[in-house]
C-alpha positions in Angstrom: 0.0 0.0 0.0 1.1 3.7 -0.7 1.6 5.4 2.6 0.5 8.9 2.4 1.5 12.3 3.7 0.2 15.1 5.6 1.8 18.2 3.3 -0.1 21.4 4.7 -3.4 22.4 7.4 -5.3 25.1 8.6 -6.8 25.6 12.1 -9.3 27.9 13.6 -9.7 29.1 17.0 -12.5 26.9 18.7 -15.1 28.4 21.0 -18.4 30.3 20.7 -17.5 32.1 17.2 -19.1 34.8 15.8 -19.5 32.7 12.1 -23.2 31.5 11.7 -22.8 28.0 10.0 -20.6 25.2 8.7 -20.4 26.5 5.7 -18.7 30.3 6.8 -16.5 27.4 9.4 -15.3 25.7 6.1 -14.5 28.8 4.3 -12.1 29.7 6.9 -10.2 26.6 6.2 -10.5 25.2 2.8 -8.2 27.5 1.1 -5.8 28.7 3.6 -5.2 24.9 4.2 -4.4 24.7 -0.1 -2.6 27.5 0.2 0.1 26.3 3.3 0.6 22.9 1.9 1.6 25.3 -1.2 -0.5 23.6 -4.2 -3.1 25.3 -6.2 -7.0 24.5 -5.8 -7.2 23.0 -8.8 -5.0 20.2 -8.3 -7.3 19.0 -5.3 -8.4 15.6 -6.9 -11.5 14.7 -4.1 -12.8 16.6 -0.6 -13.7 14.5 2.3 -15.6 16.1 5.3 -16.2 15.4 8.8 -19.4 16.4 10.0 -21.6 14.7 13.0 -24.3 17.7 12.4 -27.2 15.2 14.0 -28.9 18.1 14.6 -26.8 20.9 15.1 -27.3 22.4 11.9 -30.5 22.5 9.0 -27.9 22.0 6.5 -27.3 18.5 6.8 -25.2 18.0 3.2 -21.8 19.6 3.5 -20.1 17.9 0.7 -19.8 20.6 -1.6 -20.1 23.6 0.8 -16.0 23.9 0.0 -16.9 24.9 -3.5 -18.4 28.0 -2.2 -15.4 29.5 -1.5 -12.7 27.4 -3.5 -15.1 27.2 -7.2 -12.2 25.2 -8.3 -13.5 21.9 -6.3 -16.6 22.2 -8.8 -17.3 18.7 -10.7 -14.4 17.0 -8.1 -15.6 14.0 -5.7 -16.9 15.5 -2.7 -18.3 13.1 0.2 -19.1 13.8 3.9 -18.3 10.9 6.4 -20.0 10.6 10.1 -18.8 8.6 12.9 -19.8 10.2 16.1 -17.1 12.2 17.8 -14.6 10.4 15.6 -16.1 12.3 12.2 -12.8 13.7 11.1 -10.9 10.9 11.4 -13.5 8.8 9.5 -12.9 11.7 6.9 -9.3 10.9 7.3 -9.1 7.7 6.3 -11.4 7.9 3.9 -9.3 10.2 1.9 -5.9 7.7 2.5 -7.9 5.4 0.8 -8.6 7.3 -2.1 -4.7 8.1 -2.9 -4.0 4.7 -1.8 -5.9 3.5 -4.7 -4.3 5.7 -6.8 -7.8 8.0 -7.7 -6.3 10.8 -7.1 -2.8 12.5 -6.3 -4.1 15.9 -3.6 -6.8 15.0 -0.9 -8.4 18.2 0.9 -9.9 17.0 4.3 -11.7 19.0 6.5 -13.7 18.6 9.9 -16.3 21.2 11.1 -19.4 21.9 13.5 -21.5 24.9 14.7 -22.7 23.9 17.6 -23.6 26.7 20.1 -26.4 28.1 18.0 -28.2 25.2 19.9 -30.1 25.3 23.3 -28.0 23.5 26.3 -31.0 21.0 25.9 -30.9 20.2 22.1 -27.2 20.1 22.6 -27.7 17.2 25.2 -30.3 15.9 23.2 -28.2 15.8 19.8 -25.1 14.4 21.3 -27.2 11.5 23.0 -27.9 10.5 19.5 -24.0 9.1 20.0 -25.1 6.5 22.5 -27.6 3.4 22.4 -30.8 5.4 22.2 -33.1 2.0 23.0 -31.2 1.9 26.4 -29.3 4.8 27.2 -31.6 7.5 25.9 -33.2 8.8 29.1 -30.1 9.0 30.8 -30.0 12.5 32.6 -27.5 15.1 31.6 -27.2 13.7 28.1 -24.1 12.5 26.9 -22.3 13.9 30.2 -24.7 11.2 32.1 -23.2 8.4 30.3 -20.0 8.7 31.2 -21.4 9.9 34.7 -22.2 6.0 34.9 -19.1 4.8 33.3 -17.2 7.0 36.3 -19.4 5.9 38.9 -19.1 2.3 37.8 -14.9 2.5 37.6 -14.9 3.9 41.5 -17.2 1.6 42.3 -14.4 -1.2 41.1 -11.6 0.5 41.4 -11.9 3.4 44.1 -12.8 7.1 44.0 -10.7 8.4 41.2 -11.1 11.9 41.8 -7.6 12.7 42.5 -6.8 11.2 39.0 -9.1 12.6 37.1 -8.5 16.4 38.9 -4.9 16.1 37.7 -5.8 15.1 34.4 -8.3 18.2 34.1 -5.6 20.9 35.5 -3.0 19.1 33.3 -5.0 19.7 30.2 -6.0 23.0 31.3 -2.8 24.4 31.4 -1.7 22.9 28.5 -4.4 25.0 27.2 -2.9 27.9 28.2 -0.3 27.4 25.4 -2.5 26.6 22.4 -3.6 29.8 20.3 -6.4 27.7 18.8 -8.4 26.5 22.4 -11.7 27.9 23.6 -10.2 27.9 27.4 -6.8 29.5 27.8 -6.9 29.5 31.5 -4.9 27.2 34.2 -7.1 26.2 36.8 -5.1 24.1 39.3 -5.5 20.6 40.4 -7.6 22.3 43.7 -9.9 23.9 41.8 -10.7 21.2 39.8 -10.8 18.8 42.6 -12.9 20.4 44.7 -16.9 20.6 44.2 -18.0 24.4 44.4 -20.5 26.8 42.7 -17.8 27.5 40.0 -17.3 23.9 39.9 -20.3 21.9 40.5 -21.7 18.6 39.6 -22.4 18.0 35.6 -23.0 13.6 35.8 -21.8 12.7 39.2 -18.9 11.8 39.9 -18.1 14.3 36.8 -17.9 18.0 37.8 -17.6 20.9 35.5 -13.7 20.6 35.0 -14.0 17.2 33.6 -16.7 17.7 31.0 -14.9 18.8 27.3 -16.5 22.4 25.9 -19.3 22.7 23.4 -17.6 24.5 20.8 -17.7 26.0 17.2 -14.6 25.1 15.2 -12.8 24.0 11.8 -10.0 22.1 10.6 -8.3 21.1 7.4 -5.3 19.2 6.1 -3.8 18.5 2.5 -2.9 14.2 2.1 -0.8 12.9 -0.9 1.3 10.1 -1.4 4.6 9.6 0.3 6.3 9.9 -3.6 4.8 13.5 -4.2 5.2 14.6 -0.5 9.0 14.2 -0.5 8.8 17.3 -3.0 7.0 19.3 -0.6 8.2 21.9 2.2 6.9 19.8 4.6 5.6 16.2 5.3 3.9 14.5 8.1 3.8 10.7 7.3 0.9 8.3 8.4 3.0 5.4 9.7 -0.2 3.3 11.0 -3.3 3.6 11.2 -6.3 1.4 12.5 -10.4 2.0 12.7 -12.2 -0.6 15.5 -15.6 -1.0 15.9 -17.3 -2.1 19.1 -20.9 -2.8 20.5 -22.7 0.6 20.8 -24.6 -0.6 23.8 -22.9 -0.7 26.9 -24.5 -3.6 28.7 -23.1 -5.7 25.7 -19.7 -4.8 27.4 -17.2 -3.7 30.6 -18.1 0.4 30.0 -14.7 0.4 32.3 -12.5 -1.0 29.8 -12.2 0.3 26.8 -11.5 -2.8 24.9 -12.2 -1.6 21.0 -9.6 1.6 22.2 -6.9 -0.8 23.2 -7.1 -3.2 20.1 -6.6 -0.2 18.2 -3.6 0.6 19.6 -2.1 -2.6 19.9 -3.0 -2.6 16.2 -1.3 0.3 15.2 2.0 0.0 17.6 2.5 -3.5 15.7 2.0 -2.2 12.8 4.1 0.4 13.0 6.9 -1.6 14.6 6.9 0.5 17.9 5.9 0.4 21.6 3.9 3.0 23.5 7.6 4.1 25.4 8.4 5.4 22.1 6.2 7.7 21.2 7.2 10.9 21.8 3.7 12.5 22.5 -0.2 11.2 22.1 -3.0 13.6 21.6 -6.3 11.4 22.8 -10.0 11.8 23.0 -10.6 13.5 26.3 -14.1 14.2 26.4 -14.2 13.6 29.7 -11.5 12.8 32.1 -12.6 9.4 32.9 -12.3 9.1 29.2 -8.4 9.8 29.4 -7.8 8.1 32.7 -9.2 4.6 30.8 -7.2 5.5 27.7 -4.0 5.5 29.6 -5.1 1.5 29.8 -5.9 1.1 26.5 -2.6 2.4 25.6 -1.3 -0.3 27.3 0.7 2.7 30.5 -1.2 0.7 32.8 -3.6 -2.1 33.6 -6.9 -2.3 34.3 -8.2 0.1 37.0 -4.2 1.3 37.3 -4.8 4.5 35.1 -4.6 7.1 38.3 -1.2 5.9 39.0 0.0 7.4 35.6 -2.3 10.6 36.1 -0.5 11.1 40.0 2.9 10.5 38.6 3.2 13.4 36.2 4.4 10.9 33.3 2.0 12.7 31.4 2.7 16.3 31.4 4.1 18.2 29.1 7.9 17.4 30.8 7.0 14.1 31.2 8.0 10.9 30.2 4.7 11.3 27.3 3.1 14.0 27.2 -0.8 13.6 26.6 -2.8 16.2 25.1 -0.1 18.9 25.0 -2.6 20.9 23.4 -5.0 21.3 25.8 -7.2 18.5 24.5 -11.1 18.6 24.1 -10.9 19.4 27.4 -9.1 22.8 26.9 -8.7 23.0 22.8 -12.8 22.7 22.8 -14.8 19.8 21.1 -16.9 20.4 18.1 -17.3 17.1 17.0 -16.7 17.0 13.6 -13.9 18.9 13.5 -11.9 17.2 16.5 -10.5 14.7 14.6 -8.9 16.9 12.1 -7.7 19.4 14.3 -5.9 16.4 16.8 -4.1 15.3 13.5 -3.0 19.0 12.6 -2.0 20.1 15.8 0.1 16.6 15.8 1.7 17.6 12.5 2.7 21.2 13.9 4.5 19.4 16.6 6.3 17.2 14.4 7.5 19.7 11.9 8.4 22.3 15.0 5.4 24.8 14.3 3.7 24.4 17.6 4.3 27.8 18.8 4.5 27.7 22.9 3.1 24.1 22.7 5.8 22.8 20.9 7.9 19.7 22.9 11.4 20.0 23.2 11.1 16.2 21.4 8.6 15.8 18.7 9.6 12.6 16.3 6.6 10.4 16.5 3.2 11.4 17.6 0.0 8.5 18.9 -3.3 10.5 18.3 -6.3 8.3 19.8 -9.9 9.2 18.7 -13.1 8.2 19.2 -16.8 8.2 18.4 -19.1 7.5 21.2 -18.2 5.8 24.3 -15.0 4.2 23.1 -17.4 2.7 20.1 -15.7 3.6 16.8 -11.7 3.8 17.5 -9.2 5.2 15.3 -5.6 5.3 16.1 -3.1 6.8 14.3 0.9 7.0 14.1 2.8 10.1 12.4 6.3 10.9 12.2 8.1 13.6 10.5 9.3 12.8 7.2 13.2 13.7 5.7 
């Protein structure tokens, strides 16, 4: 198979923005993202775009929004792919496919969502629609509530976690504080996260405010081509693995504790790409909610089951740690408007490895893990880059 390239990317701040729709969201990002990988619109050969929508927005057929701005897309393959909270990466891969089987040369991916038009209700409502509706529908606080129960069931197990998951919250906090792009640039504190208070109260108990990820507004593009054309380029981000696992979508067919779909896909993708988890030198992952991460630090294989707050307490994952997790901020920080996270958790991984992270950028960037996911750890995507030349 053809590996293919990351080769350019554009990136807009995520947060309550003042731009009324996808389609203005997509503007902002389909040709500036042409434009840095530094190829003309018309050698684009197909667009793929991330988009959950469910809701969020009337216009539920993005495909060719792109054109609007960028006329020279018209009459190339356009497609929109949806996978939950893991829209962008399903986008993703959809466009290595289509240079891996050589129908084209230039992919333009992008990931976008409007979502705080909506009422805090609809909002719940629409991202319920990312759970087993038959038996998880009525669950209170909406999509909060499920991983309220997936908490609650993991201290039931394992102990009350809420050391673990305050130190993952401040972590990504002030990580945030570093990342031009997130919707919170502010550093909390592990106390203020830890402790309950009006400024800090309950959301899906055991989940307070600090561990829920942000409704946001957002885009995100990239530029893929094969790993041939790419060594012409200015810069190149190569894809050197990269796996998609399914698992049940109801959660009594399953442990909600373990995240077993999530660690297949890594175990996947470190075999494939010939590598353990020690030697990555970063991940970005899917920290919707902290609970999220603390179970991800399993999957990844840094600890075993109902072990994760031992890698949360021991700073391993900080940005001066041994691997740094979500040195961006994370959804937690960065913002989370579904479509676009997966997108903007690959380009913010390619800034790092080609040393345009700004004040985010890692003293040692060579190969990045980027874990993301739609629904409660039910469609899994896994990724390995590394800078190429």
């Amino acid at each position: 198979m053809t590996e293919s390239c990351i080769i350019g990317w554009a990136h807009t701040p995520f947060g309550k923005l003042a731009e009324p729709d996808i389609e203005a969201l997509i503007d902002l990002v389909a040709k500036a993202a042409i434009e840095d990988a530094g190829i003309s619109a018309s050698e684009i050969d197909g667009v793929f775009i991330g988009h959950f929508n469910n809701g969020f927005s009337k216009q539920d057929f993005p495909s060719s929004l792109p054109m609007q701005s960028v006329p020279e897309l018209r009459f190339k393959p356009a497609t929109r792919y949806e996978n939950a909270c893991a829209s962008g990466s399903a986008a993703i891969f959809g466009a290595r496919d289509f240079i891996a089987a050589g129908r084209g040369r230039f992919a333009l991916v992008i990931g976008a969502e409007k979502m705080t038009a909506a009422t805090n209700a609809e909002i719940g409502d629409h991202l319920l629609a990312a759970s087993y509706r038959r038996e998880e529908g009525e669950i209170p606080a909406g999509f909060a509530g499920v991983f309220g129960r997936i908490a609650e069931g993991y201290f039931q197990r394992f102990g009350d976690q809420s050391d673990a998951l305050a130190m993952i919250a401040s972590k990504n906090h002030r990580n945030g504080v570093d990342n031009p792009y997130a919707q919170m640039r502010r550093d909390f504190g592990f106390e203020f996260c830890r402790q309950l208070s009006d400024k800090n109260p309950y959301v899906a108990p055991p989940l307070k405010r600090t561990d829920c990820s942000l409704v946001s507004d957002g885009a995100a593009a990239m530029i893929i081509t094969d790993e041939e054309t790419a060594r012409l380029m200015a810069k190149s981000v190569k894809f050197r693995a990269a796996v998609h696992v399914n698992d049940y979508l109801p959660l009594s067919r399953r442990d909600p504790t373990k995240f077993d779909g999530a660690a297949l896909a890594w175990s996947k993708a470190l075999d494939m790409a010939g590598l353990s988890i020690k030697d990555l030198s970063f991940v970005e992952t899917h920290d919707c909610f902290t609970i999220a991460e603390l179970i991800e630090y399993e999957a990844m294989g840094l600890a075993a089951h109902g072990q994760g707050a031992r890698v949360a307490m021991s700073g391993m994952t900080a940005a001066d740690g041994a691997l740094p997790v979500n040195r961006s901020g994370g959804l937690k920080a960065k913002g989370h408007p579904v479509g676009a996270t997966g997108v903007s958790m690959h380009v913010v991984s390619a800034m790092q490895l080609t040393g345009q992270a700004g004040a985010m950028q890692l003293p040692r960037a060579d190969i990045a893990g980027i874990f993301n996911m739609g629904g409660a750890a039910v469609a899994n995507y896994v990724t390995i880059l590394e800078r190429q030349g």
